[in-house]
PAZAPA-4460 file (N, C-alpha, C; in steps of 0.05 Angstrom, whole numbers, plus 32768, in hexadecimal, padded with zeros to 4 digits):
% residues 147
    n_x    n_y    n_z   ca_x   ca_y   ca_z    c_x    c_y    c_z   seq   type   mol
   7F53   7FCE   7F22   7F51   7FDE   7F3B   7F47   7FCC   7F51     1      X     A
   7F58   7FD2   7F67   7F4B   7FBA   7F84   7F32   7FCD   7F8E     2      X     A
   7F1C   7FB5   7F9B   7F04   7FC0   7F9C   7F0B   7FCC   7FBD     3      X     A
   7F1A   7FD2   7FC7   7F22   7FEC   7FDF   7F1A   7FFE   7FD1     4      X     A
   7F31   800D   7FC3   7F27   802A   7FB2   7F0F   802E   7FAA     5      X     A
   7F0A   8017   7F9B   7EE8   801D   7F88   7EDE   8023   7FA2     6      X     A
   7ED6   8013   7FC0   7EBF   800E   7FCE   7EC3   8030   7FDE     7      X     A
   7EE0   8032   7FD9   7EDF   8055   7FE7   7ED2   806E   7FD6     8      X     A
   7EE1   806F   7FBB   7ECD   8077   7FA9   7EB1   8079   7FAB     9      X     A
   7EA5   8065   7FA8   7E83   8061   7FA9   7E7E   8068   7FC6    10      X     A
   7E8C   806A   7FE5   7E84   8074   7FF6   7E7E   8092   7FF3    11      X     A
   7E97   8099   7FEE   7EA2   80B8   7FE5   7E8A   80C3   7FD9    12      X     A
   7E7D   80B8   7FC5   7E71   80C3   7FAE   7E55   80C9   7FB9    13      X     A
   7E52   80B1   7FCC   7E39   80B4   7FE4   7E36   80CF   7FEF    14      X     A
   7E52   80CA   7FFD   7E4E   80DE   800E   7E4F   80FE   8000    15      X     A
   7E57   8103   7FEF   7E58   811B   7FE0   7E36   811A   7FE1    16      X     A
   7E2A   8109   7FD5   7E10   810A   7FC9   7E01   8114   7FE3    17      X     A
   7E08   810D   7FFD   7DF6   8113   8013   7DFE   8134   8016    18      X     A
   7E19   8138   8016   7E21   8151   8020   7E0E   8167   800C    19      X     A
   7E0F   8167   7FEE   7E02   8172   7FD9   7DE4   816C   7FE9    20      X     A
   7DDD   8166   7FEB   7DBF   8165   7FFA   7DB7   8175   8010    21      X     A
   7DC9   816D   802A   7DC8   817B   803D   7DCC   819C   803D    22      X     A
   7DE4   81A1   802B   7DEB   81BB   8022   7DD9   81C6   8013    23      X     A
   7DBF   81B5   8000   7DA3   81C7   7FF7   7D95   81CF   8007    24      X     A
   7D97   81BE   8024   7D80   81BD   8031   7D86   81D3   8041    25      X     A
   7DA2   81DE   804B   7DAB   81F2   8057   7DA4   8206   8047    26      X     A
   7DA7   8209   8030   7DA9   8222   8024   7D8E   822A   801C    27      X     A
   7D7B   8219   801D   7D5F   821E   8018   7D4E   8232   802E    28      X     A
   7D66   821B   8047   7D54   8231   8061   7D61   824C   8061    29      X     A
   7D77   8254   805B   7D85   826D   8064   7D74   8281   8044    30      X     A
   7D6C   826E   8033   7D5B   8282   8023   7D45   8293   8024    31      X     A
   7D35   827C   803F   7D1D   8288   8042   7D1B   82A8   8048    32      X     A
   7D3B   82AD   8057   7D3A   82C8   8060   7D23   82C7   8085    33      X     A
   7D1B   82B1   808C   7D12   82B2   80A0   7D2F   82AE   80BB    34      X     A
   7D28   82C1   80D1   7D47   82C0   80E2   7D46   82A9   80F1    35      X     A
   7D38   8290   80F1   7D33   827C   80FE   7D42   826C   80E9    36      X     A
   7D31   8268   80D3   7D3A   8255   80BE   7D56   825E   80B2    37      X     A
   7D5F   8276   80B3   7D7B   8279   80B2   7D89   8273   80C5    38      X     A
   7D87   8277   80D4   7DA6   826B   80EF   7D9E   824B   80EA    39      X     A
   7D88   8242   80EB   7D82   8223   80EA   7D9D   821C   80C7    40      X     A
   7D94   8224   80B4   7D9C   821E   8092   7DBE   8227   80A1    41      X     A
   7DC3   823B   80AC   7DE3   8247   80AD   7DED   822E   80C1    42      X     A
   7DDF   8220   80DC   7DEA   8207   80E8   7DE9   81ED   80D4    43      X     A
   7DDB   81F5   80C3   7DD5   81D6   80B9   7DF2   81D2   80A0    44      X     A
   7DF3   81EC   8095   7E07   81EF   8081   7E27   81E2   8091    45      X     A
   7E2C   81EA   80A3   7E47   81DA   80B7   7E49   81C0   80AE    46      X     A
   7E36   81B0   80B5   7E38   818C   80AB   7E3F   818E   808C    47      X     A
   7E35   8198   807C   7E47   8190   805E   7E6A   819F   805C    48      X     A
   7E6A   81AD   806A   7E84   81B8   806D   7E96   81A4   807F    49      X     A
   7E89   81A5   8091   7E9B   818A   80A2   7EA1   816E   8096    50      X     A
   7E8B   816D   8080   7E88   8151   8072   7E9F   8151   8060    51      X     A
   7EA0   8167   804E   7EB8   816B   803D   7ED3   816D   8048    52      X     A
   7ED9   817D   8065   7EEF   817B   8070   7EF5   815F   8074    53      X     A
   7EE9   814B   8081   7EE7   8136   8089   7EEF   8123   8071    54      X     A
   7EE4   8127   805A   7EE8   8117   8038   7F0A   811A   8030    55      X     A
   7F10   8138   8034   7F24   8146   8028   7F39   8133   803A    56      X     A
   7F39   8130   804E   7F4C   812C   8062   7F5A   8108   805E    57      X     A
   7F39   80FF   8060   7F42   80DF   8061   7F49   80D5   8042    58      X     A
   7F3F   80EA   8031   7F56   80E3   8013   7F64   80EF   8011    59      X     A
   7F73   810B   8020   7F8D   8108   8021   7FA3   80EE   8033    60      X     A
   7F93   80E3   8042   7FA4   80D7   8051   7FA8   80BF   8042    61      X     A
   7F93   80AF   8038   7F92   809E   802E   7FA4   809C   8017    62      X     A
   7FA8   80B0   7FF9   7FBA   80B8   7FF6   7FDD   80BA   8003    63      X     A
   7FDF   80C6   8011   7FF1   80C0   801E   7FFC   80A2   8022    64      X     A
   7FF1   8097   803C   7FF6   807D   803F   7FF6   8069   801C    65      X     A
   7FEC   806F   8017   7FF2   8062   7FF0   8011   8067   7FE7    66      X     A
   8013   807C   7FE9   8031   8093   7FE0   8046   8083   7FF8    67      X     A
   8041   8085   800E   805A   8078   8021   805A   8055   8018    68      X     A
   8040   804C   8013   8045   8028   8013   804A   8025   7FF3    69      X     A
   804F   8035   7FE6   8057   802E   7FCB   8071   8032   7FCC    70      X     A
   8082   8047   7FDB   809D   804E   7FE2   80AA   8034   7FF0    71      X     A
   80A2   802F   8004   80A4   801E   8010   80A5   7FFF   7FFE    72      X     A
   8097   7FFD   7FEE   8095   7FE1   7FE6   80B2   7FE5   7FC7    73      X     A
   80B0   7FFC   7FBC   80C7   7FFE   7FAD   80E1   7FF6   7FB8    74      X     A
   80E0   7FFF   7FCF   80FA   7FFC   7FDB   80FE   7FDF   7FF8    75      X     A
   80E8   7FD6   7FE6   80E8   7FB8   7FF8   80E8   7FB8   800E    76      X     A
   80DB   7FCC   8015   80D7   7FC5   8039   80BF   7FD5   8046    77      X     A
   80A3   7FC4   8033   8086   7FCA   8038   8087   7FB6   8058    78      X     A
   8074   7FBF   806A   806C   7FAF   8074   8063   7F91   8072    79      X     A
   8060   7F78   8077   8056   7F63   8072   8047   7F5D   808B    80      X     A
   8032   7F55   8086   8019   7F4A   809B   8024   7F2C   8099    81      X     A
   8037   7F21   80AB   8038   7F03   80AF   8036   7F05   80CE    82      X     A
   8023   7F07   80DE   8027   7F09   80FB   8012   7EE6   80F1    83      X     A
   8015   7ED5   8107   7FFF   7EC3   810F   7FEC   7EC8   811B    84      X     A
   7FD1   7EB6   8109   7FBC   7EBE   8117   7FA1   7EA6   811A    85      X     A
   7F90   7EA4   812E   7F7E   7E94   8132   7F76   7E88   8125    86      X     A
   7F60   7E70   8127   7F5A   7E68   8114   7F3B   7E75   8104    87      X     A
   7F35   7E93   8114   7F1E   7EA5   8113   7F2B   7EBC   8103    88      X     A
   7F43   7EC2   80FC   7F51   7ED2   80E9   7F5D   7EEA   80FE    89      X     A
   7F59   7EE9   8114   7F6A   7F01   812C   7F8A   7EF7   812A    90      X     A
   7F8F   7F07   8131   7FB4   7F0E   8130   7FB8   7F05   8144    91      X     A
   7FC8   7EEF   8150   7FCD   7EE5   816D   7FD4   7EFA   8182    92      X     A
   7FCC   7F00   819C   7FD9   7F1A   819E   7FEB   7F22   81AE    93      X     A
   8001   7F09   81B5   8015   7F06   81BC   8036   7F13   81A3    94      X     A
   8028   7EFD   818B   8031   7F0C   8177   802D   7F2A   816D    95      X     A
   801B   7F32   8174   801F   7F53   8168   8025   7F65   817D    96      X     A
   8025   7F60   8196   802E   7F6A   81AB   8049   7F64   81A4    97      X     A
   805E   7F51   8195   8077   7F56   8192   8085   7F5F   817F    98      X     A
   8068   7F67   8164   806F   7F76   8153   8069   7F91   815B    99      X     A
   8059   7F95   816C   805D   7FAF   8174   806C   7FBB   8183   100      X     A
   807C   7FAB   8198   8094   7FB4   81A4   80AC   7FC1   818D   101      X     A
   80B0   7FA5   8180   80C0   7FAD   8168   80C1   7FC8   815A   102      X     A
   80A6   7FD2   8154   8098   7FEA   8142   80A3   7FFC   814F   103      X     A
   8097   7FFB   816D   80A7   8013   8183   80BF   801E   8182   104      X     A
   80C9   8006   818C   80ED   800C   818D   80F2   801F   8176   105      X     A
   80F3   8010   8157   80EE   8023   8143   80F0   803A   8141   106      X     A
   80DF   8047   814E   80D0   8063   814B   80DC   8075   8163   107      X     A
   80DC   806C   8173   80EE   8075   8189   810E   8076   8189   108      X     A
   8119   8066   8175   812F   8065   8169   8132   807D   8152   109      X     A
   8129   807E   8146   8127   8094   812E   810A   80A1   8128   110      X     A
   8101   80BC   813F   80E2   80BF   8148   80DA   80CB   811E   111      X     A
   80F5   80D8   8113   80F1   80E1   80FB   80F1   80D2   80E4   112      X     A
   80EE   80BB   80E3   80EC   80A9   80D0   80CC   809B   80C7   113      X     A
   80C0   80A6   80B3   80A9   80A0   80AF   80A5   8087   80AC   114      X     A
   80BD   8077   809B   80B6   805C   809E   80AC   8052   80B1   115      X     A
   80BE   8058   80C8   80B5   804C   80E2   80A0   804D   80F0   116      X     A
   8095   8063   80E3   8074   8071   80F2   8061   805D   80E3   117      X     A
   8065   805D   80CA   8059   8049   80B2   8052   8032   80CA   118      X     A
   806A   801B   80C1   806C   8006   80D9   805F   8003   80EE   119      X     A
   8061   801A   80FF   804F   8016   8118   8039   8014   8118   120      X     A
   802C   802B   80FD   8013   8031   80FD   8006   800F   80F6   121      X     A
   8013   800C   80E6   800A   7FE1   80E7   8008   7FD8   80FA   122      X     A
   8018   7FD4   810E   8022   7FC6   8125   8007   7FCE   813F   123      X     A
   8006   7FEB   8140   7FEB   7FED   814F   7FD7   7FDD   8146   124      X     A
   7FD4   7FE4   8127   7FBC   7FD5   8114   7FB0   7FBB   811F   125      X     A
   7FCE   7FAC   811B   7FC8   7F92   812B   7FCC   7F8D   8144   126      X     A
   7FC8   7F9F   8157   7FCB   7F9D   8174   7FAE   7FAF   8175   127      X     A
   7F96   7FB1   8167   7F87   7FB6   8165   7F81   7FCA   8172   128      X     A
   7F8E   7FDF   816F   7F87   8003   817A   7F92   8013   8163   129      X     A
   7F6E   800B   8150   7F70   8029   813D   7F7A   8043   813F   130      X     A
   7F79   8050   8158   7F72   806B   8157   7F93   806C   8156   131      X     A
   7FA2   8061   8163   7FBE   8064   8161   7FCB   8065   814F   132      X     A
   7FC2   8046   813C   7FC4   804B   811E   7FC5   805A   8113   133      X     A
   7FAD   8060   810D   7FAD   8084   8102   7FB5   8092   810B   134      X     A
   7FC0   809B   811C   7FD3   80B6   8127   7FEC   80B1   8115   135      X     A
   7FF8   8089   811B   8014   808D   810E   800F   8094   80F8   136      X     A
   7FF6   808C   80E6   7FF9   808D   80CB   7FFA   80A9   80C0   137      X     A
   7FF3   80BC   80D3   7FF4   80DC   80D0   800B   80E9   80D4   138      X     A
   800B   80D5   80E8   8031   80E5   80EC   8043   80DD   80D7   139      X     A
   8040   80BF   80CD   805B   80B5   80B8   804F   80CC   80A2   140      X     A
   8035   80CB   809D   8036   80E4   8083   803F   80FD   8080   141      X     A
   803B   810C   80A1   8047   8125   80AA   8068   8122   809A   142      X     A
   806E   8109   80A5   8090   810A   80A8   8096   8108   8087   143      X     A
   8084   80F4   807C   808F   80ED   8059   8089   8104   804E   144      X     A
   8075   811B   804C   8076   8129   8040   808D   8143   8044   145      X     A
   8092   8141   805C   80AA   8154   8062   80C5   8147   8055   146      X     A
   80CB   812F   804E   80E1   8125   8050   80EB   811F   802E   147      X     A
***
């Protein structure tokens, strides 16, 4: 097993452990039966619920993106990280500015092709705007699981 998964695992397992905590500590106050310490225990209970929505979500996605780059690599056409880069390990950023043109066209060529959402979602990666990333990577999953 690559130590990615394990180190998510052992996060995961953290964070469960905090949510189980927080969630005693909520439910202790809404026991007292005092109307202070209950609305306080009933706000506090939200954060382990949000914590779990939050868990549920980024291992489904994660999942996901596994399911599309295993598809992808069966059928020989995973992404490859060969952009050039510094001698500090950054991506030149002339070069990923023309892998991301590339990515574009792509997707705007065929907006329903998850591969291509896949792709981009890299191509932001290394043009260093996460948040984009992750949108494509939500959308190529939207699209692979419909498809």
């Amino acid at each position: 097993m690559r130590r990615g998964p394990v180190g998510a695992l052992v996060l995961s397992a953290l964070l469960v452990l905090y949510i189980v905590a927080v969630a005693d500590r909520g439910l202790a106050l809404v026991r007292t039966g005092e109307p202070v310490a209950v609305v306080l225990g009933v706000g506090v209970l939200v954060l382990p619920a949000l914590g779990v929505w939050v868990l549920v979500r980024e291992w489904r996605m994660a999942v996901a993106v596994q399911r599309m780059a295993d598809e992808l690599e069966r059928q020989g056409r995973l992404p490859v990280d060969d952009l050039p880069r510094s001698p500090g390990g950054r991506i030149e950023r002339a070069a990923a500015d023309e892998a991301f043109a590339a990515a574009r066209t792509a997707v705007e060529a065929s907006e329903g092709d998850w591969a291509a959402w896949y792709r981009l979602a890299f191509a932001y990666d290394a043009a260093g705007d996460r948040r984009r990333a992750r949108e494509s990577l939500r959308t190529a999953a939207r699209l692979h699981r419909r498809a």
